[in-house]
C-alpha positions as CSV (number, residue, x, y, z in Angstrom):
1,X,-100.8,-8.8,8.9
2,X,-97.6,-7.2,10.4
3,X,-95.4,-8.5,8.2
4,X,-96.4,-7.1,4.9
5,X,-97.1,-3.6,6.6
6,X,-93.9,-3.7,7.8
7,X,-92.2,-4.5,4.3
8,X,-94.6,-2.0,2.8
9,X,-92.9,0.9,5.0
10,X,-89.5,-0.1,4.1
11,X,-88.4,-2.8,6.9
12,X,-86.5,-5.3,6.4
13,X,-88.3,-8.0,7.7
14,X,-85.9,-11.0,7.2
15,X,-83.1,-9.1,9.9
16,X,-83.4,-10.0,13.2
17,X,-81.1,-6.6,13.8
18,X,-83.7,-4.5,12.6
19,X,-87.0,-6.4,13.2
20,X,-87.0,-7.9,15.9
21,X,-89.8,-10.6,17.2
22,X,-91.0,-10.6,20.6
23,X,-92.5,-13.8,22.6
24,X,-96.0,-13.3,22.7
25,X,-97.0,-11.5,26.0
26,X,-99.9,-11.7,28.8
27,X,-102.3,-8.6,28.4
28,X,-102.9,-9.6,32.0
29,X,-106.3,-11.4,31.5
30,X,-104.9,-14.3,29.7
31,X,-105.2,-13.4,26.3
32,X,-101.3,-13.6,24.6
33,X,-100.2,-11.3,22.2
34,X,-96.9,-11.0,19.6
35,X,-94.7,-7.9,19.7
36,X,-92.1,-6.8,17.6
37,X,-89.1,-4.1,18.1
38,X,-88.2,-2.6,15.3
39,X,-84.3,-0.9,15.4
40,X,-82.2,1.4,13.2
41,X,-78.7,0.8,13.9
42,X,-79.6,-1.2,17.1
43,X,-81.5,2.1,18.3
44,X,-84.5,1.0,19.5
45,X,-87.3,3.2,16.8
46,X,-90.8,1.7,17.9
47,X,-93.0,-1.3,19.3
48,X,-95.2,-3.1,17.9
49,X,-98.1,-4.7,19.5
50,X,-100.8,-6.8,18.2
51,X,-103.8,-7.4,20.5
52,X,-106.8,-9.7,20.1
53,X,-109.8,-8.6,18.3
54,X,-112.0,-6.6,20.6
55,X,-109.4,-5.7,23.3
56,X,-107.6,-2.6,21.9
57,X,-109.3,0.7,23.6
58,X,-108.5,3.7,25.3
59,X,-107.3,2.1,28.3
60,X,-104.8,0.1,26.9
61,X,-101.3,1.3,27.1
62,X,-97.7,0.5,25.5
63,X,-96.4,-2.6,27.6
64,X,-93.3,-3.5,25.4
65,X,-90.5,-1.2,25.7
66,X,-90.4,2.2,27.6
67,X,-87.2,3.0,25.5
68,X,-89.2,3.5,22.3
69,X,-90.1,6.7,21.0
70,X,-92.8,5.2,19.1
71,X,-95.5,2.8,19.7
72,X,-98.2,1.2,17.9
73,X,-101.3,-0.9,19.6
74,X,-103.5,-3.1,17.4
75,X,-106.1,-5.6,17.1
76,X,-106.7,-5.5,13.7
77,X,-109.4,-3.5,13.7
78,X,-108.6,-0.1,15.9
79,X,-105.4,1.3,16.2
80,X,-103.5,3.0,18.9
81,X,-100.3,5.4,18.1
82,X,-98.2,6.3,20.7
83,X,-94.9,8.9,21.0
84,X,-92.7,9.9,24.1
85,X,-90.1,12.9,23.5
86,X,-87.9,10.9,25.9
87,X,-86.9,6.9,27.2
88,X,-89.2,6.7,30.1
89,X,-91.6,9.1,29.6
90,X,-95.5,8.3,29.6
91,X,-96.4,7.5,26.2
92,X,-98.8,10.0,25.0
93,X,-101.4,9.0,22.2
94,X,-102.1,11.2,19.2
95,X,-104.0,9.5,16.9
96,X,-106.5,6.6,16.9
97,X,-108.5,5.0,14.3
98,X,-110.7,2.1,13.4
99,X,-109.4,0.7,10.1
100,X,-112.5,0.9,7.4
101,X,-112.6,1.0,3.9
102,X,-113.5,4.8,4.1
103,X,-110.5,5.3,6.5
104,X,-107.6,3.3,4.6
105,X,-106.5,6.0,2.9
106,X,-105.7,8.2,5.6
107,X,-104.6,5.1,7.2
108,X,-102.0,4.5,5.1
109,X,-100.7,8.2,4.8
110,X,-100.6,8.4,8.7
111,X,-98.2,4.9,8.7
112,X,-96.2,6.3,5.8
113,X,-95.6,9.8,7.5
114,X,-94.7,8.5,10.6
115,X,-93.6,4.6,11.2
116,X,-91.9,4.4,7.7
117,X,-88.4,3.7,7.6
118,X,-86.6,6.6,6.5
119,X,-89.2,8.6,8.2
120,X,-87.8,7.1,11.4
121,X,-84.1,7.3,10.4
122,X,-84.2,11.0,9.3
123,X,-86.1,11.9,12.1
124,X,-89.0,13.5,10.1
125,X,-91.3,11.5,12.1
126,X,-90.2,12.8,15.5
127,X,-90.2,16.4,14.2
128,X,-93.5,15.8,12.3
129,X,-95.3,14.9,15.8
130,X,-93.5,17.4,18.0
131,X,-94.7,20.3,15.3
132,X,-98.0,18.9,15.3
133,X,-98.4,19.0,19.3
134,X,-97.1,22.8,19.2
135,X,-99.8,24.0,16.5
136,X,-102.1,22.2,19.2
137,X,-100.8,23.5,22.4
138,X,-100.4,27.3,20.3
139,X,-104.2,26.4,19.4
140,X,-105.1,25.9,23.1
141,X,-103.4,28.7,24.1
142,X,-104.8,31.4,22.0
143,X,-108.0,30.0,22.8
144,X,-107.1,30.1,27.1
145,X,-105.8,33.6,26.2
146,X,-108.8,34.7,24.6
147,X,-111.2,33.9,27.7
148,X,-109.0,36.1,29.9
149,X,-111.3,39.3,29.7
150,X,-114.7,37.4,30.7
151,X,-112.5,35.9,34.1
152,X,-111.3,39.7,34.7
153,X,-115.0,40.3,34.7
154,X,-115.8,37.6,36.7
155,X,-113.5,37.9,39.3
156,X,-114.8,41.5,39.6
157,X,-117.8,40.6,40.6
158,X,-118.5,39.4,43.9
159,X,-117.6,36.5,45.4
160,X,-114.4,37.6,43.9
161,X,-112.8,34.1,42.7
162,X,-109.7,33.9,42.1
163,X,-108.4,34.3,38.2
164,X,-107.5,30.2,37.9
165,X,-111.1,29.5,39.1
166,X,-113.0,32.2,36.6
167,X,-111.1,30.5,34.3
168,X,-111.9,26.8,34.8
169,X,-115.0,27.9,35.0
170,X,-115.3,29.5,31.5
171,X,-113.2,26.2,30.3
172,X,-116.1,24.4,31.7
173,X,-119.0,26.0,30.5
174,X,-117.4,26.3,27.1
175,X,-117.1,22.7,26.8
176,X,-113.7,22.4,25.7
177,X,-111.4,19.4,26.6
178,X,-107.8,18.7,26.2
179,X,-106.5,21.6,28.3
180,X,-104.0,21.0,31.0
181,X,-103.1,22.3,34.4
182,X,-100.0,23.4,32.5
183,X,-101.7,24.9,29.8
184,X,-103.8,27.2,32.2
185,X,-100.5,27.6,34.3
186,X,-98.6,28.8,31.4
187,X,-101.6,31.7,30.3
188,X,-102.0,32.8,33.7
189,X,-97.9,33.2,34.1
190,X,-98.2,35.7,31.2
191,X,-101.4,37.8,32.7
192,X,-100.7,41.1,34.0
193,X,-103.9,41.6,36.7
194,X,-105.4,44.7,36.8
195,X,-104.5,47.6,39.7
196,X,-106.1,46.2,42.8
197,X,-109.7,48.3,43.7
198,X,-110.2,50.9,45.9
199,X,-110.7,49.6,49.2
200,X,-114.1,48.8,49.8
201,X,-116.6,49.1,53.0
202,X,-118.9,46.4,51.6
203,X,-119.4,43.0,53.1
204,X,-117.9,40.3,51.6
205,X,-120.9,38.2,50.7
206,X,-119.3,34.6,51.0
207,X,-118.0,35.1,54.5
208,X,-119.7,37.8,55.8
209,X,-116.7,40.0,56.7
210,X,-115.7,43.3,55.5
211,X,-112.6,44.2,53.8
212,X,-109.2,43.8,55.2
213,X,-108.8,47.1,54.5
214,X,-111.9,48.2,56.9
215,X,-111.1,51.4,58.8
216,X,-111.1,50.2,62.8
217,X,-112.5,53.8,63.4
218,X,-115.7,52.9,61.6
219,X,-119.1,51.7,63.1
220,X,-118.5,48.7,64.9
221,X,-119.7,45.2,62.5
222,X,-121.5,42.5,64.0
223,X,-118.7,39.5,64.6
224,X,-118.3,37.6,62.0
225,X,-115.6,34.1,61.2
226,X,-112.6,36.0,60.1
227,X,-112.3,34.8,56.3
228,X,-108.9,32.8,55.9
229,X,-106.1,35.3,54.4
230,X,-104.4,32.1,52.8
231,X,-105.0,28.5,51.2
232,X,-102.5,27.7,54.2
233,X,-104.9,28.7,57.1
234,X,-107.7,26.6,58.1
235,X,-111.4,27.8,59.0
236,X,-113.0,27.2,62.0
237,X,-116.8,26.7,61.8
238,X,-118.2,29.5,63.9
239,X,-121.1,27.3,66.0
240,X,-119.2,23.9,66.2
241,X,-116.0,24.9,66.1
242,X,-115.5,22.1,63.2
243,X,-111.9,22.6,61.6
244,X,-111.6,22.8,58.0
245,X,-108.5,22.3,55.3
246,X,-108.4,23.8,52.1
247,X,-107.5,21.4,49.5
248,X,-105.9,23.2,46.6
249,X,-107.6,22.0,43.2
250,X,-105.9,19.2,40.6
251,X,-106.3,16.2,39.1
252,X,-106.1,12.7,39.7
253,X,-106.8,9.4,38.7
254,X,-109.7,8.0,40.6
255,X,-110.8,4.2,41.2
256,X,-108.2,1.7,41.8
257,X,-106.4,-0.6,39.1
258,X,-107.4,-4.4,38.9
259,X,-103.8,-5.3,40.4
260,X,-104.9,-3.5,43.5
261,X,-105.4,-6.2,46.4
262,X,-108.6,-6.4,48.1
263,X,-110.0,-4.4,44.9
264,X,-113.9,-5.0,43.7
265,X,-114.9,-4.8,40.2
266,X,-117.0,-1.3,41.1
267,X,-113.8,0.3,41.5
268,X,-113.0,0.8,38.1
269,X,-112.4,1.0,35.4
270,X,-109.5,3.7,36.3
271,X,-110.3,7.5,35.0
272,X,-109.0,11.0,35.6
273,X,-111.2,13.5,37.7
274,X,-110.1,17.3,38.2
275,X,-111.4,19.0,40.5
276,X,-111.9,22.4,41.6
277,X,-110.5,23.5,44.9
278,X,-112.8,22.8,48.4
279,X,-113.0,23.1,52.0
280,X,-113.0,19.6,53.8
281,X,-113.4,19.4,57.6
282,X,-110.2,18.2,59.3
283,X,-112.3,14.8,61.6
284,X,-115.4,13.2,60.8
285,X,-118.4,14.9,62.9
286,X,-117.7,14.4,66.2
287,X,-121.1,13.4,68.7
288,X,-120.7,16.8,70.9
289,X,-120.9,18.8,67.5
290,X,-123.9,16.9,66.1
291,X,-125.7,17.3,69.7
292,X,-124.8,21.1,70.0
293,X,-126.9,21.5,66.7
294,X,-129.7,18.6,66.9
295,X,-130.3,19.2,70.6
296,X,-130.2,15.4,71.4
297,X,-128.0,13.6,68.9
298,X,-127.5,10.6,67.0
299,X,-127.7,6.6,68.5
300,X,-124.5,5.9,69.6
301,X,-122.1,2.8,69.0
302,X,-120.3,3.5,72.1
303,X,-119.2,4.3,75.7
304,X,-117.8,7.9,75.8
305,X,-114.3,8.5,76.9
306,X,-114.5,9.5,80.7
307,X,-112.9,13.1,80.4
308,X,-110.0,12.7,83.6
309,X,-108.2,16.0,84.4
310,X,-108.0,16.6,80.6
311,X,-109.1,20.3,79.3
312,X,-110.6,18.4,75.9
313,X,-111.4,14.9,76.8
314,X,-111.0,12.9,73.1
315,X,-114.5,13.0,71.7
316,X,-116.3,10.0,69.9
317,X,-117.5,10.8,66.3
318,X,-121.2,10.7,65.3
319,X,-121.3,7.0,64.1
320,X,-124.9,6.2,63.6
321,X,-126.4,9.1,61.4
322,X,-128.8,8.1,58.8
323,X,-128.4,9.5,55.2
324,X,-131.4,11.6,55.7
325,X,-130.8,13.5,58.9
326,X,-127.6,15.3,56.7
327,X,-129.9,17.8,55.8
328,X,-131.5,18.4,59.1
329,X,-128.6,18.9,60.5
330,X,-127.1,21.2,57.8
331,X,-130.3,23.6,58.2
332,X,-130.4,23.9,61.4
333,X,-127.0,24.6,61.4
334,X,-127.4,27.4,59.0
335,X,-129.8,28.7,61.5
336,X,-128.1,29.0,64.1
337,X,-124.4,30.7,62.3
338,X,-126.0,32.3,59.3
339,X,-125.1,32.1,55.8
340,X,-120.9,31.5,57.1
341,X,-121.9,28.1,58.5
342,X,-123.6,26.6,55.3
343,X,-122.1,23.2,54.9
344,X,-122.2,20.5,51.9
345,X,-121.8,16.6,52.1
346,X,-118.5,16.1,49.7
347,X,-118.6,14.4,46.8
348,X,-117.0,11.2,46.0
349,X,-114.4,12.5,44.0
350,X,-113.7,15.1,46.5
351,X,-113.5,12.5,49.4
352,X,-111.1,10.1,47.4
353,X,-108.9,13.1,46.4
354,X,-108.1,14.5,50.1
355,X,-107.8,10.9,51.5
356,X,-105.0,9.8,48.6
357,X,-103.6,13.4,49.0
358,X,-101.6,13.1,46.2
359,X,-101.0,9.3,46.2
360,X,-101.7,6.1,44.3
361,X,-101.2,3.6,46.5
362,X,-104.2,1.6,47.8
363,X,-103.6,3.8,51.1
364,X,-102.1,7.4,51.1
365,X,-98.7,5.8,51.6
366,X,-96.4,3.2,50.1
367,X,-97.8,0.0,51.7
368,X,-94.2,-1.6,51.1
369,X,-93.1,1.1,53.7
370,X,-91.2,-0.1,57.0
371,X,-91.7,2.7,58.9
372,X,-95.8,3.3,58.0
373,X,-98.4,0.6,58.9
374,X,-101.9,0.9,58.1
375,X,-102.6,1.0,61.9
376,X,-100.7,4.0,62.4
377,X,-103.4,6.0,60.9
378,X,-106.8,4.0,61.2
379,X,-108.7,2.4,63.8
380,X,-110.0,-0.8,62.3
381,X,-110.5,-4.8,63.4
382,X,-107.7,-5.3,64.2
383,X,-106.6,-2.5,66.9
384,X,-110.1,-1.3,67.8
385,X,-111.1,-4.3,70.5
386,X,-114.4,-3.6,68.7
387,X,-115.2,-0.8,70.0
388,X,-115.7,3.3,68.4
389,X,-112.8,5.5,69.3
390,X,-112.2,9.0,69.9
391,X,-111.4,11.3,67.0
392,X,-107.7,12.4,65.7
393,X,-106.4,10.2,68.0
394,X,-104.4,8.5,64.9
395,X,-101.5,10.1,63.0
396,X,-103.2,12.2,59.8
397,X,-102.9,12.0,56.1
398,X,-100.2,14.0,54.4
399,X,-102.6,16.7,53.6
400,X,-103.7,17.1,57.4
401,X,-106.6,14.8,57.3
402,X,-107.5,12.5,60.0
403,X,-109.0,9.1,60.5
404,X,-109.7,8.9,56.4
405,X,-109.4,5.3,56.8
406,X,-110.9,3.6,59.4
407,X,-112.8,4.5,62.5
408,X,-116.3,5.3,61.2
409,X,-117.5,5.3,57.4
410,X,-118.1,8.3,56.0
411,X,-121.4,9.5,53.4
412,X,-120.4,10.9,50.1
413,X,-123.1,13.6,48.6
414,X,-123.1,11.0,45.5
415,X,-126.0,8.3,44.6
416,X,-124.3,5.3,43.8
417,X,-123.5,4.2,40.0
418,X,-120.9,2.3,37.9
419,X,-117.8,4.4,37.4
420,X,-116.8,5.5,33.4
421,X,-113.5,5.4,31.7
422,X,-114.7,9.0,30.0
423,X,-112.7,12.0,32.0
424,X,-114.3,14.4,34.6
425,X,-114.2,17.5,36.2
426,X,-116.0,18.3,39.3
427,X,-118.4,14.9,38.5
428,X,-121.3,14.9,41.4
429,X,-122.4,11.7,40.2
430,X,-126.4,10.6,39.0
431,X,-129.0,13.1,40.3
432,X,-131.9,11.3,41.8
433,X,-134.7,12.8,44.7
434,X,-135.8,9.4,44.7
435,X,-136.5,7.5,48.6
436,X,-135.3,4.5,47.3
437,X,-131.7,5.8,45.8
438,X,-128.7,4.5,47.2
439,X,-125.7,6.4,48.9
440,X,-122.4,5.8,48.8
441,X,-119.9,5.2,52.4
442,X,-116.1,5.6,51.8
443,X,-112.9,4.9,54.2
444,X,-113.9,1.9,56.5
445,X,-115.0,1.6,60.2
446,X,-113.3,0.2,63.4
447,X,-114.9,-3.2,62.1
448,X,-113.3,-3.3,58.3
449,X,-110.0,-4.9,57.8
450,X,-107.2,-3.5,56.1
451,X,-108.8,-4.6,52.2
452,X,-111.8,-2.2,53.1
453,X,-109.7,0.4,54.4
454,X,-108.3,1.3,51.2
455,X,-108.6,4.5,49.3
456,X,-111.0,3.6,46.4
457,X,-113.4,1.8,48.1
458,X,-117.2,2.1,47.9
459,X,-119.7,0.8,50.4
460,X,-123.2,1.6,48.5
461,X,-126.3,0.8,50.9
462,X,-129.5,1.6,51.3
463,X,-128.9,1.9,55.4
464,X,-131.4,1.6,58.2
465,X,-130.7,2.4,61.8
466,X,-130.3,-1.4,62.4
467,X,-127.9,-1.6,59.4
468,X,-125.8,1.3,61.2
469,X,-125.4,-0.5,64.3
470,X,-124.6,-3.9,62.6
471,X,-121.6,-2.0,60.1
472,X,-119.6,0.1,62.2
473,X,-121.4,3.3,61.9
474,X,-121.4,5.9,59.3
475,X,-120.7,9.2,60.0
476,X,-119.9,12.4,57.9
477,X,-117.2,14.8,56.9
478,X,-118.8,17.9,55.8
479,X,-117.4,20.3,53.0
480,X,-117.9,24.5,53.2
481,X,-120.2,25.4,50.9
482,X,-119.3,27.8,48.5
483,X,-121.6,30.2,46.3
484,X,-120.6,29.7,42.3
485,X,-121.3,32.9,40.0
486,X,-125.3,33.5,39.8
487,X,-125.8,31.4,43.7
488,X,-126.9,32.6,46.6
C-alpha cells in the first residue's frame, strides 16, 4: 500500500538514500508495525507509519523520528497527519480522515499538497500548514476578541470575576473548542480595562466584606474574613480556622499512562482537563475541626497525640467520615459562619490537579530522585507502625499542599465512572441522587503502599462504617465555594 503512494507522490522508492525502511516496531501491546523515513538530501522530510487495522485513533502519537517535520499514521483505513515547526517539538495533528470512496478525492489532494515530493523539497508544504494554522489562530482570535464586551459586562456585575474567568466562561457556554491558554493570554494582553469604579460602600457579596476602599470613619460593619487581596494569600475559614490555597486555573492531562507502575485499567485512558481556578484547604479535615462543628465527631482510628508543653499539639485528621455526613457537616457549618464559610467537596479533577501540582510523574516528583522519597511526604505502610498520624507533620507538595498522598483517603464530590479520551473543562463527573451510587477516595491511607499512593489513583466504594475502619479511613479536603454568575 505504501509503496505505490509513495511512487505516486514522486519518491523514489528503489533509494535507500531517500526512502528509507524501518524494522517493524512494537506499538507497545504487541502488535508490530513497518515505518519508513523518507529524506531529501539526507534531511530527514517525514515518517511514515503503518498500524494494524483498528489501532490508529486519537491517542496514537508519532513514535518514529522526533526530527521529522512531518508525520503520517495509518492503518489503512484512518489516517493521522502530523507537523512540528521544529526537531523535538510535540507533533501537532491537523488533519484526520477515514479513507472512503466519498473521501478519496480530498484524500488524494491533501497527500499531494502536502507529503509530495517537491512539495517537501520547496517547502510549499511547510508554508502551506504554517499559513493554514494562522488563518485558524486569526479565526480564534477574532472570535476571543469579539466576546470581550459581554466579560466587561460580566465582570461588572457582582461577584466581580476577574476578565480571564468572564471569559472562560463565555468560551464555555458558547461551546467552542480549540482555544488555548495562549490564545486567551494573547486577547487579554491586548485589552485595555476600563477606569476602575467609584469606590463603593456596598458589601461584597462573595465574602461579605466591604470595599478596600471603605472609609474607617463610617458606621462600624459587623466582622467579617477579610477577603484575600492576592492569589498569593491564603484564607482562613472563619469558624474552623481551616487554611485554604488558591490554586490558579490550567490544564493538565489527567489519569495515568499504561507504563505507569502500580497503574489499574480505570486510570485511563489519558485526557486533558482545564480547569478553572479554586480554593483547596491546605490538610485534610482535622478531628477538632469536624467536632467544633458536629458537636461530637466522627469514629476514630486512633489514639490522639498527648499535647506535652506544646501551644498546638499535632492534631489527628477526621479518618472515619461516611460519604453522607459531608453535607451535614457543610450545613451546619454554614450556620454557624454565614454565607463566608460555605464549603464544597472538590472534584476529581480538582483533587488530581493540586496533588500533581504541575507534575506528571506517578507522585508530584521525579520518583528517580535521590534526594525525594515517597516517605518524605506521606504516611503510609511502611512508616506509619499502623497507626493514623497527626496532620502536616510531612513535607508538602510543591504547591503548598499537605499529606496529598498518604495518611488518610480523601472523598472527591464525583460518582464514580470510566474515564474518556474526549477533553474537559471543569468535568464534575455523572450526576446521580441515587443511595446506591458510588463515590470515589483519592491519595491513599497510612495502610496503602507506595502503588496506591500515586497521583491518579481511584478507590471507588460504596463505604460503610465497618469498611472505614477496615481501609484506613477516609477523610475530606474541602474546596471554598464560590457563587458562578446567576448563584446565590
Amino acid at each position: 500500500m505504501v509503496g505505490p503512494m509513495l511512487k505516486t507522490l514522486g519518491w523514489a522508492i528503489e533509494n535507500p538514500m531517500e526512502v528509507e525502511s524501518i524494522q517493524p516496531q512494537s506499538d507497545g501491546a504487541g502488535n508490530l508495525f513497518p515505518g519508513f523515513l523518507l529524506k531529501i538530501e539526507n534531511k530527514l522530510a517525514c515518517s511514515i507509519e503503518v498500524h494494524p487495522i483498528g489501532s490508529v485513533d486519537k491517542n496514537v502519537r508519532p513514535s518514529l523520528s522526533a526530527e521529522a517535520p512531518f508525520h503520517l499514521l495509518t492503518d489503512g483505513r484512518v489516517w493521522r497527519c502530523f507537523y512540528q515547526s521544529e526537531p523535538g517539538d510535540e507533533p501537532v495533528p491537523f488533519k484526520a480522515f477515514e479513507l472512503r470512496p466519498e473521501t478519496m478525492a480530498d484524500a488524494m489532494n491533501l497527500l499531494l499538497g502536502v507529503y509530495q515530493r517537491d512539495a517537501q523539497a520547496t517547502g510549499a508544504a511547510a508554508q502551506k500548514i504554517n499559513k493554514n494554522r494562522q488563518s485558524q489562530t486569526n479565526k480564534k482570535l477574532d472570535a476571543l476578541r469579539s466576546l470581550i464586551s459581554k466579560a466587561e459586562q460580566i465582570c461588572a456585575k457582582p461577584p466581580h470575576p476577574k476578565m480571564d474567568q468572564a471569559m472562560i466562561h463565555l468560551i464555555k457556554k458558547a461551546g467552542w473548542t480549540g482555544i488555548s491558554r495562549a490564545d486567551l493570554d494573547q486577547v487579554l494582553e491586548e485589552y485595555s480595562p476600563p477606569p476602575p469604579p467609584e469606590p463603593s460602600f456596598d458589601d461584597d457579596p462573595i465574602f461579605g466584606m466591604p470595599s478596600d476602599d471603605h472609609d474607617s470613619a463610617s458606621t462600624p460593619l459587623p466582622a467579617q474574613p477579610a477577603r484575600p487581596r492576592s492569589q498569593t494569600e491564603n484564607w482562613i475559614e472563619p469558624v474552623t480556622g481551616m487554611e485554604f490555597i488558591w490554586v490558579q486555573g490550567g490544564t493538565f492531562i489527567m489519569g495515568s499512562p499504561d507504563s505507569e507502575p502500580g497503574r489499574q485499567k480505570d486510570e485511563g485512558p489519558t485526557h486533558q482537563v482545564t480547569l478553572d481556578g479554586y480554593w483547596l484547604s491546605k490538610f485534610p479535615l482535622t478531628l477538632p475541626q469536624w467536632q467544633m462543628v458536629m458537636e461530637g465527631g466522627p469514629r476514630m482510628g486512633g489514639t490522639p497525640p498527648s499535647p506535652g508543653d506544646k501551644e498546638k499539639p499535632p492534631q489527628l485528621p477526621a479518618d472515619t467520615i461516611l460519604y453522607e455526613e459531608l453535607q451535614a457537616f457543610m450545613d451546619k457549618l454554614v450556620m454557624l459562619g454565614g454565607g463566608s464559610s460555605r464549603l464544597r467537596i472538590p472534584t476529581e479533577a480538582e483533587w488530581e490537579y493540586a496533588c500533581r501540582a504541575g507534575s506528571q510523574w506517578r507522585y508530584f516528583f521525579d520518583p528517580k530522585s535521590k534526594s525525594q522519597q515517597l516517605e518524605d511526604y506521606a504516611w503510609m505502610v511502611t512508616n506509619s507502625g499502623n497507626e493514623v498520624q497527626p496532620v502536616g507533620a510531612k513535607q508538602p507538595n510543591p504547591w503548598g499542599f499537605h499529606d496529598m498522598l498518604g495518611l488518610v483517603w480523601e472523598w472527591v464530590s464525583d460518582n464514580y465512572a470510566l474515564y474518556s479520551s474526549v477533553a474537559a473543562t471543569n468535568p464534575i463527573g455523572p450526576t446521580s441522587s441515587s443511595r446506591e451510587a458510588v463515590h470515589v477516595r483519592r491519595g491513599g491511607s497510612f495502610r496503602s503502599n507506595a502503588k496506591a499512593c500515586r497521583c491518579a489513583r481511584r478507590n471507588p466504594a460504596k463505604v460503610d462504617s465497618l469498611e472505614l475502619q477496615n481501609s484506613g479511613g477516609v477523610g475530606v479536603r474541602f474546596a471554598r465555594f464560590i457563587p458562578q454568575e446567576g448563584e446565590q
